[in-house]
C-alpha positions in Angstrom: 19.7 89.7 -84.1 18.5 91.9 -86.9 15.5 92.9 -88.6 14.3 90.3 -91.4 14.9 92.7 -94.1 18.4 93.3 -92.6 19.4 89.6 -92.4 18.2 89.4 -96.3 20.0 91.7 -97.1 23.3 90.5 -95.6 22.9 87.1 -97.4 22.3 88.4 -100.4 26.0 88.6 -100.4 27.6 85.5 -102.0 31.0 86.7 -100.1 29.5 87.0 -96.8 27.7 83.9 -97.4 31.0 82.3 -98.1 33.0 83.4 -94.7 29.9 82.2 -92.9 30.2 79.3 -93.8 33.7 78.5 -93.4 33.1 80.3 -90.1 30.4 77.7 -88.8 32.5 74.8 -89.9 35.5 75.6 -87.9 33.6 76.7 -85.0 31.6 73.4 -84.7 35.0 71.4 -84.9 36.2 73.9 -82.2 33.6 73.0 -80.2 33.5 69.3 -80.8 37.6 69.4 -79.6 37.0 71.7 -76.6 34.3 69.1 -75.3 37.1 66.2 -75.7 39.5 68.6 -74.0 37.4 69.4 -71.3 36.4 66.3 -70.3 39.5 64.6 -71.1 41.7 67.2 -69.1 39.2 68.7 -66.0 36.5 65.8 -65.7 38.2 63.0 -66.4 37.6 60.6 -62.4 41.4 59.5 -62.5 42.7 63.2 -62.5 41.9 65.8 -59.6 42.2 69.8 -60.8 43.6 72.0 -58.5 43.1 75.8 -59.3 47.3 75.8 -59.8 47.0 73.0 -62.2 44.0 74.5 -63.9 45.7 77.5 -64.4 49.1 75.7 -65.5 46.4 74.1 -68.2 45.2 77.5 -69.5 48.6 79.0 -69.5 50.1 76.1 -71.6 47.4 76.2 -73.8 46.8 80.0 -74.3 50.0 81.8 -73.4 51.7 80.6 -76.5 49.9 82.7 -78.6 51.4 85.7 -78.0 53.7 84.4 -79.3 52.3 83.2 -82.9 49.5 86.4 -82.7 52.1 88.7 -84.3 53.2 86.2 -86.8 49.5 85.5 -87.6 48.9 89.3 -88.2 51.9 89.4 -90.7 50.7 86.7 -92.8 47.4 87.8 -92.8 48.2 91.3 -94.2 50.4 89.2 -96.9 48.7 86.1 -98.0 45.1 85.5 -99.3 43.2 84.6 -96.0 41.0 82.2 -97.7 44.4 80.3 -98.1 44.9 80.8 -94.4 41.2 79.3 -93.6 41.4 76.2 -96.0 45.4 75.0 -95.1 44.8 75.6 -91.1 41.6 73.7 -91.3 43.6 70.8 -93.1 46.4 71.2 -90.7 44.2 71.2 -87.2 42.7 67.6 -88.8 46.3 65.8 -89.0 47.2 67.1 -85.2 43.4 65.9 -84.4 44.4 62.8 -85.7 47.7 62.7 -83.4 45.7 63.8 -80.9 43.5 60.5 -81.0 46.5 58.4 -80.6 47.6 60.3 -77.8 44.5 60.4 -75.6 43.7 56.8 -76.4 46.9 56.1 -74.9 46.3 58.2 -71.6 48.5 60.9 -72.5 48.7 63.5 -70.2 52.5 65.2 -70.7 54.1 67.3 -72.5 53.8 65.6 -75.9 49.9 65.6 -75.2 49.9 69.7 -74.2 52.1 70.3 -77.3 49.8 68.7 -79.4 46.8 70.3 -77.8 49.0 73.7 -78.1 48.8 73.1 -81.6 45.2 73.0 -82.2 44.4 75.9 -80.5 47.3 78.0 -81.5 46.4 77.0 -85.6 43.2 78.4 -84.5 44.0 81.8 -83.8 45.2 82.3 -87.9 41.6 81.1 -88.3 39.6 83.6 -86.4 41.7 86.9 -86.9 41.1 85.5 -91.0 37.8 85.5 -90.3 37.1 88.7 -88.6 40.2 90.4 -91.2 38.0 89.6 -94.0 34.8 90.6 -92.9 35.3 93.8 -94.3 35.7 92.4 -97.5 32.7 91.3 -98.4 30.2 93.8 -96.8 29.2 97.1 -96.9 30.8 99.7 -94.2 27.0 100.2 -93.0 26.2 96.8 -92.7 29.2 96.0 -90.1 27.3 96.2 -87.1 25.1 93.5 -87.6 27.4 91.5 -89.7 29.4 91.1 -86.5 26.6 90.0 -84.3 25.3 87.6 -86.7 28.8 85.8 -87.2 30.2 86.0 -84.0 26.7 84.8 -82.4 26.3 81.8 -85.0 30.1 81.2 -84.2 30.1 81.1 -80.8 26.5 78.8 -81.4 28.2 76.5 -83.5 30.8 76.1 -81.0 28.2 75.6 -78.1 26.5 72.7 -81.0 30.1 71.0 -81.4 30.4 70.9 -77.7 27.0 69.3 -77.1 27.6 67.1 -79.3 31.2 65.9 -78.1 29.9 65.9 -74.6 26.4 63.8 -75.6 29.0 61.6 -77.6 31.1 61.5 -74.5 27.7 60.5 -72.1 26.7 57.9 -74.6 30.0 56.2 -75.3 31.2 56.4 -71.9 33.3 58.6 -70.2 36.7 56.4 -70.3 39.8 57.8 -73.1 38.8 55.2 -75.7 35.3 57.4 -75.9 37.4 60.7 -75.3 39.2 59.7 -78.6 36.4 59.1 -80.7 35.0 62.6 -79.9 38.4 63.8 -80.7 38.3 62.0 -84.1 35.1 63.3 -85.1 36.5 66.7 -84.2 39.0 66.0 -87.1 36.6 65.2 -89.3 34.6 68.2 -89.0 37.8 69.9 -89.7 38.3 68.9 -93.1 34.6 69.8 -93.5 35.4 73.4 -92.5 38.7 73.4 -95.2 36.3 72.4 -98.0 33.6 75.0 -97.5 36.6 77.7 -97.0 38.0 76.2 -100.5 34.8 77.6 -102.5 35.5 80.9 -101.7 37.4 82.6 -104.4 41.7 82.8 -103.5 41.6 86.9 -102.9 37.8 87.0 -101.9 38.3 87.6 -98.6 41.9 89.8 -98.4 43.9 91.5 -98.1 43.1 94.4 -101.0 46.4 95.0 -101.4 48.7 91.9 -100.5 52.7 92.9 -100.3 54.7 89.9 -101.8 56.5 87.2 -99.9 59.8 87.6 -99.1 60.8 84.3 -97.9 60.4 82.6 -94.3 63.6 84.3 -93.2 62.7 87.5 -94.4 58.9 87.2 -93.4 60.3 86.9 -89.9 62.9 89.4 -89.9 60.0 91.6 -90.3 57.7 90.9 -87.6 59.3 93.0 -85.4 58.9 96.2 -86.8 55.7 95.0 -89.0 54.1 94.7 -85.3 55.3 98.0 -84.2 54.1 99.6 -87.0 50.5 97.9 -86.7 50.4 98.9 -83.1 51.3 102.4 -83.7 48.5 102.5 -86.2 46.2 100.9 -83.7 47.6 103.6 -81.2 46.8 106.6 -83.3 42.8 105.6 -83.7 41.8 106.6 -79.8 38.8 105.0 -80.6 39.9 101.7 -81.1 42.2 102.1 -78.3 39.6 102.8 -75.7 37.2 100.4 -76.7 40.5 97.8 -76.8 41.2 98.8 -73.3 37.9 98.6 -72.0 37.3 95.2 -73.7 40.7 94.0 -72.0 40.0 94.8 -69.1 36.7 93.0 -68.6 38.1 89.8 -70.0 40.0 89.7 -67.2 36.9 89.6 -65.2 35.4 87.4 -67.4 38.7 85.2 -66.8 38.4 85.0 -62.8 35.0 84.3 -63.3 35.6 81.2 -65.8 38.7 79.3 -63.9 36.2 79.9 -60.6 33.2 78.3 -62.2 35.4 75.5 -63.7 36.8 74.6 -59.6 33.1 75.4 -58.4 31.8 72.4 -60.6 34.7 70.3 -60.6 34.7 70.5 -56.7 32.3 72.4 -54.9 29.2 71.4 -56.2 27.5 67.6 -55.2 25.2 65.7 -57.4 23.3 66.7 -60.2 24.5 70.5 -59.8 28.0 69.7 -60.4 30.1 68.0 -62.4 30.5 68.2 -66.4 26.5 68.0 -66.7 26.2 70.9 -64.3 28.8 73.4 -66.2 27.7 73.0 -69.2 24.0 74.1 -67.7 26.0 76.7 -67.1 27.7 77.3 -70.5 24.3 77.0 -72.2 22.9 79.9 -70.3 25.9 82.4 -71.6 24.9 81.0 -75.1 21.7 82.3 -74.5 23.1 85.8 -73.3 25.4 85.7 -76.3 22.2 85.3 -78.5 20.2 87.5 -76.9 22.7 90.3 -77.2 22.9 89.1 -81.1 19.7 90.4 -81.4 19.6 93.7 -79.2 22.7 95.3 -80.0 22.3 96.1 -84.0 18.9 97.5 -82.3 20.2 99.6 -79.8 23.5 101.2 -81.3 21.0 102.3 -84.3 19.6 104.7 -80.8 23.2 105.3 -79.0 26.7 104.8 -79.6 28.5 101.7 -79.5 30.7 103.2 -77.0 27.6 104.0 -74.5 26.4 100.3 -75.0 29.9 99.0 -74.0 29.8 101.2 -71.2 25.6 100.4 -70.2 26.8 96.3 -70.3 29.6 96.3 -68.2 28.3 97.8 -65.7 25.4 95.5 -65.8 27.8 92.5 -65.8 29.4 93.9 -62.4 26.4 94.1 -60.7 25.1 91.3 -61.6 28.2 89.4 -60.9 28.4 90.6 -57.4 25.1 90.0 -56.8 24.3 86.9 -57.9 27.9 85.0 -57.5 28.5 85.6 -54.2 25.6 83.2 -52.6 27.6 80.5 -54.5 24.2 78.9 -55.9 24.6 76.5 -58.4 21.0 77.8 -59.7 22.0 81.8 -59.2 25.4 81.1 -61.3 23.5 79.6 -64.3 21.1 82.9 -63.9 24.0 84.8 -64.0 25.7 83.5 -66.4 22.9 84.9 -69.3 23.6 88.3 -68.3 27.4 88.2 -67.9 27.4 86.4 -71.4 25.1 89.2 -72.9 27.6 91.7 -72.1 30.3 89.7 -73.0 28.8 89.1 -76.6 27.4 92.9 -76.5 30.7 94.4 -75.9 32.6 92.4 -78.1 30.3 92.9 -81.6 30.7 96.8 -80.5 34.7 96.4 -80.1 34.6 94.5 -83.4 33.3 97.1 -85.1 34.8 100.0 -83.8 38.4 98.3 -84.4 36.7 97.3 -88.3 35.6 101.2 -88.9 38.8 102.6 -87.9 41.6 100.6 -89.0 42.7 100.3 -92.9 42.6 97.0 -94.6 46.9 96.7 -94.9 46.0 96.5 -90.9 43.8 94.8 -90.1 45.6 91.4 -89.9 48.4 93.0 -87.5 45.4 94.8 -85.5 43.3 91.2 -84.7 46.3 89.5 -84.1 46.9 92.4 -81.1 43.2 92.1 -80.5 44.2 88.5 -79.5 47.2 89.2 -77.9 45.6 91.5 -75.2 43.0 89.1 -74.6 45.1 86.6 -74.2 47.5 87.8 -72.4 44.3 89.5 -69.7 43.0 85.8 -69.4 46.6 84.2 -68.4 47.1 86.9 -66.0 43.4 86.0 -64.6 44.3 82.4 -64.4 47.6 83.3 -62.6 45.7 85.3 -60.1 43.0 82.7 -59.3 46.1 80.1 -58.9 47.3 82.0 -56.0 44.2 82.9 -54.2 41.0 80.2 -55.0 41.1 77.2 -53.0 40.3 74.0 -54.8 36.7 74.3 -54.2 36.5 77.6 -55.8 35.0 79.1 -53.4 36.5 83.1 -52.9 34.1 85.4 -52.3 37.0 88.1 -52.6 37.4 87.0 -56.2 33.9 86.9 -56.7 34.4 91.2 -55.6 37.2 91.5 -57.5 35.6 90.3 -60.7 33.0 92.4 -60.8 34.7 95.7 -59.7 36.7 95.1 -62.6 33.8 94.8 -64.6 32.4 98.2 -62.9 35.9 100.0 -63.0 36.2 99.2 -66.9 32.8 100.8 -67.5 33.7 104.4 -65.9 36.8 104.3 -67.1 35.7 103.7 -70.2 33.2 106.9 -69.4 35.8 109.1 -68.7 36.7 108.8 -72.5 34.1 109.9 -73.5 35.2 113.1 -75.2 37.3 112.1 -78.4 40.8 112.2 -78.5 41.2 115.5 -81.0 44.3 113.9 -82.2 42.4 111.2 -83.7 41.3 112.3 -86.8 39.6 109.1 -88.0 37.0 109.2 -85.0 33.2 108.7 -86.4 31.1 108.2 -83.1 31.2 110.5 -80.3 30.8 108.6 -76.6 27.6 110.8 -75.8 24.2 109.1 -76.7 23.7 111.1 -80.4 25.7 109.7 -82.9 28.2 112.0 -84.9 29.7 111.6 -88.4 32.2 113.7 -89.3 34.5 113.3 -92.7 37.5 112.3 -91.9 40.4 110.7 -94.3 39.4 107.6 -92.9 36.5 107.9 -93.7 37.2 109.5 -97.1 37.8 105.1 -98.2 35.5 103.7 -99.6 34.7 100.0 -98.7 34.9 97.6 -101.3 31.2 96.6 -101.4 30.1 100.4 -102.3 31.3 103.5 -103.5 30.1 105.5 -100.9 32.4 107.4 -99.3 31.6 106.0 -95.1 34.2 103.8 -93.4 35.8 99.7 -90.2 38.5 91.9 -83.5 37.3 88.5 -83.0 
């Protein structure tokens, strides 16, 4: 992940140490949830998943927060974000708890997808918070491999909570009685997480410079041209907007990819390859990607750019993809899946960052919340797409191609880029292999861990 002296120093930071904290909490209880959801929703024997209602699932669930990403943004740049963390860990524990009530009842309509759509929407305030205040409490330099150690341990901790909800689910039984437990101690976890975000300090997280509230009605009034303003910001740093672009674009991918591995084990796959047991084989081997890239990246982009990396990964995860999908092995899929989830992981901490460097503090809410947004937005429009074409096996060796051309196409378009935009004046890394600092007003701010004058997703 880091050198030892690195890591040391990073927790030496009683701030860092802090959001850490609050960030493996909440990602645990994510994962505990997501394990009850899962099973509940795609595994469960007395419902069948066709790639239609699959993608109806996903679009219910995730859709909606285009909606609430801009409002997230706005109250981020506003309110103290450690506020954020403790009251939306508190809130997701009383829908949790309706939640229980509803699955032990066999729920499966719209009061059950509204409640579900609750959870996950809350959650969205909680990791724009988290990656908002990063900046907060460490050093411009130490960005890099602040990034990869919290969004590995996060996405770990969310890999642990699922184990644990699925071993829960294996032991108790599979029925909605056991599903509801798991979803209980997924609330509990919860209000875990809003304690250990309540030790942190009311402003230690963000924002520096917090305008003051103006009343619901007001607060909304404003999103509109609050957003626009955030994007034009976001717009005007080309750096950010490639790597956005890029990073977009191969979640897309990364979308066909998931809803056709979801159909391949739900479906296509017999015995002990398939089925719950068999996917999350193959969700453990992208946690190991995700790890392993933890560990290289800090490494390599102290050699090359970030923007080379991004470009070096996703083309390795298009390869790979076509290579190794297309046999439709249960056993080549799980091999796959550690390099798809390396460059994943890889070209995410490098996106982070970039977006972190170049983007002032008063923006960062409004530019995470449009971090999520595109996301979002590319892994609906992936879901929609495999609706239409995979069969319910999920068997397409078409999408399979389609996947990871998009993967490839991302990479070189992301190459052609790679002369800065001259308009940009708050560039710091050229896309060739050398690194190049140059001052810039941007970079002229100095971050609040350190007075010296070098400047920074989810």
């Amino acid at each position: 992940m880091a050198r030892a002296g690195d890591l040391r120093q990073l927790f030496e930071l009683t701030g860092f140490r802090r959001l850490f904290s609050s960030r493996l909490t909440s990602q645990t209880a994510d994962g505990v949830f997501q394990a009850s959801l899962v099973s509940y929703v795609l595994f469960s024997p007395e419902r069948a998943t066709s790639a239609a209602a699959l993608a109806t699932s996903l679009a219910i669930v995730v859709l909606p927060f285009s909606v609430i990403g801009p409002f997230a943004g706005i109250l981020l740049d506003r309110v103290s974000r450690q506020r954020v963390l403790v009251v939306c860990a508190l809130a997701r524990a009383v829908l949790l708890g309706i939640l229980v009530v509803l699955i032990a009842a066999g729920h499966t309509g719209a009061d059950f997808y509204a409640a579900a759509l609750a959870v996950v929407s809350v959650n969205r305030f909680v990791l724009a918070a988290l990656s908002a205040g990063l900046p907060m409490v460490v050093p411009a330099g130490r960005l890099v491999t602040a990034n990869a150690v919290s969004t590995t341990a996060g996405t770990l901790a969310t890999l642990i909570g699922a184990g644990i909800g699925s071993g829960l689910r294996g032991l108790i039984g599979g029925d909605d009685a056991g599903v509801a437990f798991v979803a209980a101690l997924a609330g509990v976890v919860y209000l875990f997480a809003a304690g250990t975000a309540a030790r942190a300090g009311r402003g230690e997280f963000g924002p520096m410079h917090a305008t003051p509230g103006q009343g619901v009605l007001g607060e909304v009034g404003q999103v509109v041209l609050e957003l626009a303003d955030g994007a034009g910001h976001l717009w005007r740093r080309a750096q950010a907007r490639y790597a956005l672009a890029a990073l977009t674009g191969s979640r897309a991918s990364y979308g066909l990819t998931s809803v056709m591995a979801i159909l391949l084990y739900r479906n296509y796959f017999t015995g002990a390859a398939g089925g719950l047991a068999g996917l999350a084989l193959l969700v453990g081997a992208g946690g190991l990607g995700t790890v392993t890239a933890a560990f290289v990246t800090p490494r390599v982009t102290r050699r090359i750019s970030k923007q080379m990396w991004i470009i070096f990964v996703l083309l390795g995860a298009g390869i790979i993809e076509i290579s190794l999908c297309l046999p439709f092995s249960s056993v080549l899929l799980i091999v796959a899946s550690v390099p798809i989830g390396f460059a994943a992981q890889a070209s995410k901490i490098c996106v982070d960052t970039i977006v972190q460097e170049q983007i002032d503090d008063a923006y960062r809410g409004r530019a995470f919340a449009l971090y999520d947004l595109l996301f979002n937005v590319a892994y609906v429009a992936a879901a929609a797409l495999a609706a239409i074409t995979l069969p319910a096996t999920g068997r397409s060796a078409a999408m399979v191609l389609v996947a990871g051309v998009g993967y490839i196409v991302c990479a070189l378009l992301y190459l052609s880029r790679r002369t800065s935009d001259p308009s940009d004046p708050s560039d710091l890394d050229g896309f060739g292999g050398v690194k190049v600092r140059r001052l810039s007003s941007a970079a002229a701010q100095p971050s609040p861990m350190t007075t010296v004058p070098t400047r920074t997703a989810t």
